[in-house]
N, C-alpha and C positions, 0 to 999 in steps of 0.2 A: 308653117308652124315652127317654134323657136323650139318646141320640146313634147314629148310626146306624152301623153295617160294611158297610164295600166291600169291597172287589179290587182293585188298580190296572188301570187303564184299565177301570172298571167304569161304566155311564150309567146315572144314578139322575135323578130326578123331584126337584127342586130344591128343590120341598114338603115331600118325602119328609126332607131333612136338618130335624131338630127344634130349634125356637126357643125357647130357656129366658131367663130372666129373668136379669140377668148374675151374681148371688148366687149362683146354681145351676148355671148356666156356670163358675163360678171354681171353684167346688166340687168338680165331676164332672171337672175337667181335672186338679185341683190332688191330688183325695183318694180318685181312683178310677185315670186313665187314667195318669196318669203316674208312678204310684208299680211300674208295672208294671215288671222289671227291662231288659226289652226294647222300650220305647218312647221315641219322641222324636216331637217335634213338626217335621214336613214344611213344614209352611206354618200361617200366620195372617194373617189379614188382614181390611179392610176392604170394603166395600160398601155406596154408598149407594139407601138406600129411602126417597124422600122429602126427608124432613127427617130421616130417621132414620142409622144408620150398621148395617149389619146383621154381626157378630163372625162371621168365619168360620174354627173352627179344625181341624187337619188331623193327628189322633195316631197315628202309625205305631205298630203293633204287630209286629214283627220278628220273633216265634216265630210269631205267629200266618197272620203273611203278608196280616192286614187293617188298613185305616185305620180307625181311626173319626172319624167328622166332625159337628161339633156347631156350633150357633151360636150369638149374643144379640142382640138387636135394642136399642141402644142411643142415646142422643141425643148429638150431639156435646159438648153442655153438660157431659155427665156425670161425676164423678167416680169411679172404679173401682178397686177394689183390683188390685194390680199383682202378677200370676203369677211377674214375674220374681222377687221376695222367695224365692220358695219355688225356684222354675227357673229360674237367670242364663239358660239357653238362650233362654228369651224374650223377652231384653233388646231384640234389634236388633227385631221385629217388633211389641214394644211401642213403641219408640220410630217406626217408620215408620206404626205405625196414629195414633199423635200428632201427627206431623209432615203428613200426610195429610188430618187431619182436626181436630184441636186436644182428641184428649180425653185428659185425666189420666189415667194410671193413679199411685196414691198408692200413697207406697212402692218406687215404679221409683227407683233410685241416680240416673241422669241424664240426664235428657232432651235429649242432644243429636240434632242434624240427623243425619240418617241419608245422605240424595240432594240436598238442597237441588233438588227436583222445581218444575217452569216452576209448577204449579198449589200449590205449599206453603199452607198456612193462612196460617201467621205470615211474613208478608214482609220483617220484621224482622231475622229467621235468613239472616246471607248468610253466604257464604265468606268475605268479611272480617274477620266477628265470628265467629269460630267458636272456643267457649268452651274453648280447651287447658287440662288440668290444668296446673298451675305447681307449684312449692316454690321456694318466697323460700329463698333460701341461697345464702353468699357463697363456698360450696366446691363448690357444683355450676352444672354448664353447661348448656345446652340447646343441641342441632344440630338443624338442618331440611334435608331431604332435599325436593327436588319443589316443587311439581310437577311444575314442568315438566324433564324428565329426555331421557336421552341417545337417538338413535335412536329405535324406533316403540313406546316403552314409552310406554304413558298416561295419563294425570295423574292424581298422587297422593299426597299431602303426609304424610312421617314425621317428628314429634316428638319428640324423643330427648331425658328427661334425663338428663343421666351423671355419675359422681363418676369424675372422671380418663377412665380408657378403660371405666370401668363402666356400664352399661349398668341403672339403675333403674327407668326407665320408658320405655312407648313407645306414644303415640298414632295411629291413621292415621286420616285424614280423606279423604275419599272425594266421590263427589258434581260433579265437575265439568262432566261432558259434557249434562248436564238432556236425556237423550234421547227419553223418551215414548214408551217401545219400546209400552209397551202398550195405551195412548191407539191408539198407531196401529195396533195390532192391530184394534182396533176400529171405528177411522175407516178404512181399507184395507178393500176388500169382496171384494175377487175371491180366491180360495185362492190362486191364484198367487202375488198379495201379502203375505199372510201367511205364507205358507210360506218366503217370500223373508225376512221380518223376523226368523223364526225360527232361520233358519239365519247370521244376522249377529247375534245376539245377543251371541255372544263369538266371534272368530274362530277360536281355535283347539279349540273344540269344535263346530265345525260340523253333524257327525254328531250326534251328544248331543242337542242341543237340536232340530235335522230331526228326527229318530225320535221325540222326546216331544213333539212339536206333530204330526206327522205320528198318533202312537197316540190322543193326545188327539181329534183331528179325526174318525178312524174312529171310532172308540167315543161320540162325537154322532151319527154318522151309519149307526151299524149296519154297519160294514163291518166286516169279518174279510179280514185280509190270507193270501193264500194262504201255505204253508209256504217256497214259494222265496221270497218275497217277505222275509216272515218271519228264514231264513237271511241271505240279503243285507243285511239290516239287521244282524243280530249281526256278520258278518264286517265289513261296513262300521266299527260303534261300534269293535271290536276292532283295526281294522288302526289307528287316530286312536288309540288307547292308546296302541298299540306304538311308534310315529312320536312323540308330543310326550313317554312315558317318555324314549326315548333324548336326545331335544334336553336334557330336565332333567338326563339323568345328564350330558352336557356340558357342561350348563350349571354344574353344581355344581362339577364340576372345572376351570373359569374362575377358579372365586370361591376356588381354594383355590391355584390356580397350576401346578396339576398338567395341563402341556399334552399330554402324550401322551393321557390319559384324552377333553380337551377337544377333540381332531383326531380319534380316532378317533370315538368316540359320537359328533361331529357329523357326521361324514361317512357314519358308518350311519344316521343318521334320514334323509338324503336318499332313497335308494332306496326306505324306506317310505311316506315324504309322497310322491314322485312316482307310487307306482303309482296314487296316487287320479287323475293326470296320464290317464293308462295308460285308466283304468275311468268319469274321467267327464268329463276333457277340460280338470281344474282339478287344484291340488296338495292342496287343500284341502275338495275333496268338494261343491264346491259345486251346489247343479242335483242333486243324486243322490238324492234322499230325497225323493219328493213324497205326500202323500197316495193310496194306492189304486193307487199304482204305483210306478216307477221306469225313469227316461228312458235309462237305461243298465242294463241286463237284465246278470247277470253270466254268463258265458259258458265253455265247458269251457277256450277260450284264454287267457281270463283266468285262470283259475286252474290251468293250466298256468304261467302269467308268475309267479304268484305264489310258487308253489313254487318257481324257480326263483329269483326275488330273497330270497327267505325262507335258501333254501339256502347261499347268500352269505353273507348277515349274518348267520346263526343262529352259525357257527362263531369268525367273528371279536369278535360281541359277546356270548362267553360267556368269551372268551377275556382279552378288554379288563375284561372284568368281576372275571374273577379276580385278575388284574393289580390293580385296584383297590385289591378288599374284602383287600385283603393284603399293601397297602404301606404299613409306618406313618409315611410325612410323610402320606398319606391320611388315615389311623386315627388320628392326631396331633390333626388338625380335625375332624372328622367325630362321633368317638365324644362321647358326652356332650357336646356341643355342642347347645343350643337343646331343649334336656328339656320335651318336654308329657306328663304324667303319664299315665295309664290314667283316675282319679280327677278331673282337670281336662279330660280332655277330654271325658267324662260329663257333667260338671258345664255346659259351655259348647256340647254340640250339639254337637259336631265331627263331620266325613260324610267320610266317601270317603277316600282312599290317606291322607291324612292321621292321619285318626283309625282307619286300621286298622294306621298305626304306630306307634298309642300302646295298642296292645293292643282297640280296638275291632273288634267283628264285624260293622259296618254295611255292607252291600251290597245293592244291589236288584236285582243278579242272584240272589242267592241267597235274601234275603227278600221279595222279592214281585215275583218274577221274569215277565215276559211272555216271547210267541214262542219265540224258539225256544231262548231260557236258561231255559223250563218244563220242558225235554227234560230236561236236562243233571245236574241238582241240584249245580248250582256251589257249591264251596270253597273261602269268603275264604280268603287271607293275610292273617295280621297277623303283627305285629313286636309287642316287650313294652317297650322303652324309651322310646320316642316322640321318640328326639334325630334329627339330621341322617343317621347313618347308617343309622338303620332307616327312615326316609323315602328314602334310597336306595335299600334295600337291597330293600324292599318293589316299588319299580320294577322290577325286575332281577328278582325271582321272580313278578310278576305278568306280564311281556313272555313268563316262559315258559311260564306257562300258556294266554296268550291266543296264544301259537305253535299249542299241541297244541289247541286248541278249534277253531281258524280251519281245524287242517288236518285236523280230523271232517269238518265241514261241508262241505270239500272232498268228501271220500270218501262223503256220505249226500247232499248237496245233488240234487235231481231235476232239475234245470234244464231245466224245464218253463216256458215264459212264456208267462204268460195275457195276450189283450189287455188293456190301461190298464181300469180303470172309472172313469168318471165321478164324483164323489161331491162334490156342491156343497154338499145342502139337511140340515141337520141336523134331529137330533129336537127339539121345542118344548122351553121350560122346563127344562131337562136339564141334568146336572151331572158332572162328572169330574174326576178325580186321576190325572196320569201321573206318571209317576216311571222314570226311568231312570238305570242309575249310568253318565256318562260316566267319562271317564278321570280328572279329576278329583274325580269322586264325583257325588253324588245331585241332580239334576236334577228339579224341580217344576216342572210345568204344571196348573194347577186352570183349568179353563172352565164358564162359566153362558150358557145361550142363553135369547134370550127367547121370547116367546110364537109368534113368525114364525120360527124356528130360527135367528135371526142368533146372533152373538158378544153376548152384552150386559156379560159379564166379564170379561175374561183375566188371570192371574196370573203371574210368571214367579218362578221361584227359582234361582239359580244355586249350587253349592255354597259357592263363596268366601263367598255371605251367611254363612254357618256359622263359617267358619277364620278371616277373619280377624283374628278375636279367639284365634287360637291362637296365630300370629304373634307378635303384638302380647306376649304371656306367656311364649313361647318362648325370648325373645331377654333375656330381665328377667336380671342377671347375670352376663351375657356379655360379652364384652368388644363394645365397639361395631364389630370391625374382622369379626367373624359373622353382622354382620348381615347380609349379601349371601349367603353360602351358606345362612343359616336362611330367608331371604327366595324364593329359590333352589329348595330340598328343599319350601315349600311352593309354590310356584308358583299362585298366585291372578289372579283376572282383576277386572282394575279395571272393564273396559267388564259384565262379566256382574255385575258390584255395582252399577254404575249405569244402573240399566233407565230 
């Protein structure tokens, strides 16, 4: 067999993923797995073996509900035919397995710097030189946005050229914070530590990233979290949807001027972020997710509290909402504003709320669902135009489905708490893919232990790796004064792009 199927959060023998010659690798990915109409690629990447670099690639099958996962053991010297030709979605993982390591893929459009990472091949590659597309033309302009920006936004440089207020091109450059998230996954030994890196990987998915380092860590270690445990985890990821949706619906209505939209939805996301205050003693969830347990047991009080904050905001932000989707200086900006296609966003990997408002069905609650969304058999939203408002609009009908979900789990949750287990020591040689869809979309954790069950590889994917190249195509024609609401409706995280 040219590649093997899993499960998510499945532990497979690391052996067991089959090593093809990269002809045959390029082949089986290019002219078998992804021609599939419900596939995309979750992860790729590198690893080195020696002197070698060993090709690890991660093809999510979405009808199927299985990854398949293939590799190629390759020398860094090597020249290789480039996937992306065939899949632009492989662009940015082409280019990071380059930048990481120095190998050509021939036929990749452009090898630029992906992280400018502390350990880069070519040290050459800085942030000062960093090769921006141009056009010589004496009737168009160039603006630059960033990096360094207002308040606690993170650095991150936008290249704009424009004919007048037109908006023809737009480059983002990334890369500044050189954090070694996952170096120090590695060099950190105690779980604690780790657990702790995982949950700072991007602040405002806290949850997201805990829960898929936390699933990844069990499934090395043979643990099976009990079903409260389980629950707790869904209501967890689900309350951090609901809470950073309504920030963005105010956030959006900022960038359009429309303050009553921006006063309310902001003042509703308060009482959702604070019940994490309430439940784990931070607003942000922080400490509440830990492998094999959780330090804060959710409680019939608690979710007594929740229904009662829930009851509040359910009526006023359905209310603000209509208000909205139904005011045309709203619908003015909003509609047809920042179009990513159904067809472009296929084309470029697009994941999560984004790409389900361009008519994509990609969800890993519903395609290769764990715990306690295996119960459920959850039903994306998607939206068919993929502009600014259906990236609203998509928030607004997913807060209320994650309302009615949150308040099942109420009513079936056993809230039974088992004491903590221990779970230090993983299985040898062992391999895994978590995936969960935070509120931003689809979340990759891939781990390899070595022969003593330590970490010997950790992978992190953050959704943004996907969008921001939807961004960047969103705004091509627009007028430059959209770009904060198209920027906005997709809300990306710079710190979860630069691991």
């Amino acid at each position: 067999m040219d590649y093997i199927s899993i499960k998510n959060n499945q532990r497979i023998k690391f052996a067991e993923i089959p090593v093809l010659a990269y002809a045959d690798f390029y082949n089986v990915i290019v002219n078998e797995l992804m021609i599939k109409p419900d596939a995309h690629c979750v992860n790729y990447y590198g690893l080195p073996v020696g002197q070698d670099v060993q090709l690890i690639c991660c093809i999510a099958d979405d009808s199927a509900s299985i990854i398949n996962v293939l590799s190629a053991k390759v020398m860094p010297s090597y020249k290789l035919q480039s996937i992306t030709e065939k899949y632009l979605s492989f662009h940015l993982f082409e280019r990071e397995i380059h930048e990481n390591f120095g190998i050509v893929f021939e036929g990749h459009p452009w090898f630029k710097p992906v992280r400018y990472p502390y350990n880069a091949v070519d040290k050459s590659q800085t942030i000062a030189n960093y090769p921006f597309y141009q056009i010589d033309s004496e009737e168009l302009h160039e603006v630059g946005v960033g990096p360094i920006h207002a308040g606690i936004i993170e650095p991150g440089h936008f290249r704009f050229i424009c004919n007048g207020e037109q908006i023809l091109h737009l480059e983002i450059q990334l890369g500044y914070q050189h954090r070694g998230l996952e170096t120090l996954m590695l060099e950190k030994k105690k779980l604690l530590q780790r657990a702790t890196l995982a949950e700072n990987i991007t602040g405002d998915t806290t949850v997201g990233h805990s829960v898929a380092f936390a699933n990844a860590w069990e499934s090395l270690c043979a643990f099976v979290p009990d079903r409260q445990l389980q629950m707790e985890r869904a209501f967890a990821i689900e309350n951090e949807r609901i809470a950073i949706h309504t920030g963005d619906l105010s956030g959006i209505c900022t960038d359009i001027a429309y303050q009553l939209g921006n006063s309310v939805f902001g003042r509703l996301r308060t009482p959702v972020i604070n019940y994490f205050q309430r439940w784990a003693g931070n607003r942000f969830a922080k400490g509440l997710i830990r492998p094999g347990k959780t330090n804060f047991p959710f409680t019939k009080e608690l979710a007594s509290q929740w229904i009662d904050m829930i009851s509040a905001y359910q009526p006023d932000f359905e209310e603000m909402a209509d208000r909205t989707f139904d005011l045309p200086s709203v619908l003015s900006r909003i509609e047809r504003t920042g179009i990513v296609t159904t067809e472009t966003a296929m084309q470029i990997g697009m994941v999560g709320m984004a790409g389900r408002a361009s008519g994509l069905t990609r969800d890993i609650r519903a395609s290769h669902p764990f715990g306690y969304y295996s119960e459920i058999g959850y039903k994306p939203v998607t939206e068919p135009v993929g502009d600014v408002f259906c990236r609203a609009r998509i928030r607004y009908e997913e807060i209320l489905k994650s309302i009615e979900m949150m308040k099942t789990i109420i009513d079936t949750m056993p809230y039974e708490h088992k004491p903590a287990t221990k779970i230090e020591s993983a299985e040898p040689d062992s391999f895994v893919v978590s995936l969960v869809e935070g509120w931003r979309g689809e979340i990759c954790h891939c781990a390899i232990t070595d022969s003593n069950g330590d970490l010997r590889h950790y992978k992190v994917k953050d959704p943004s790796f996907h969008n921001w190249l939807g961004l960047a195509l969103a705004v091509r024609n627009n007028g430059i004064s959209d770009f904060p609401i198209c920027n906005k409706s997709f809300d990306l995280s710079y710190s979860g792009h630069d691991l």
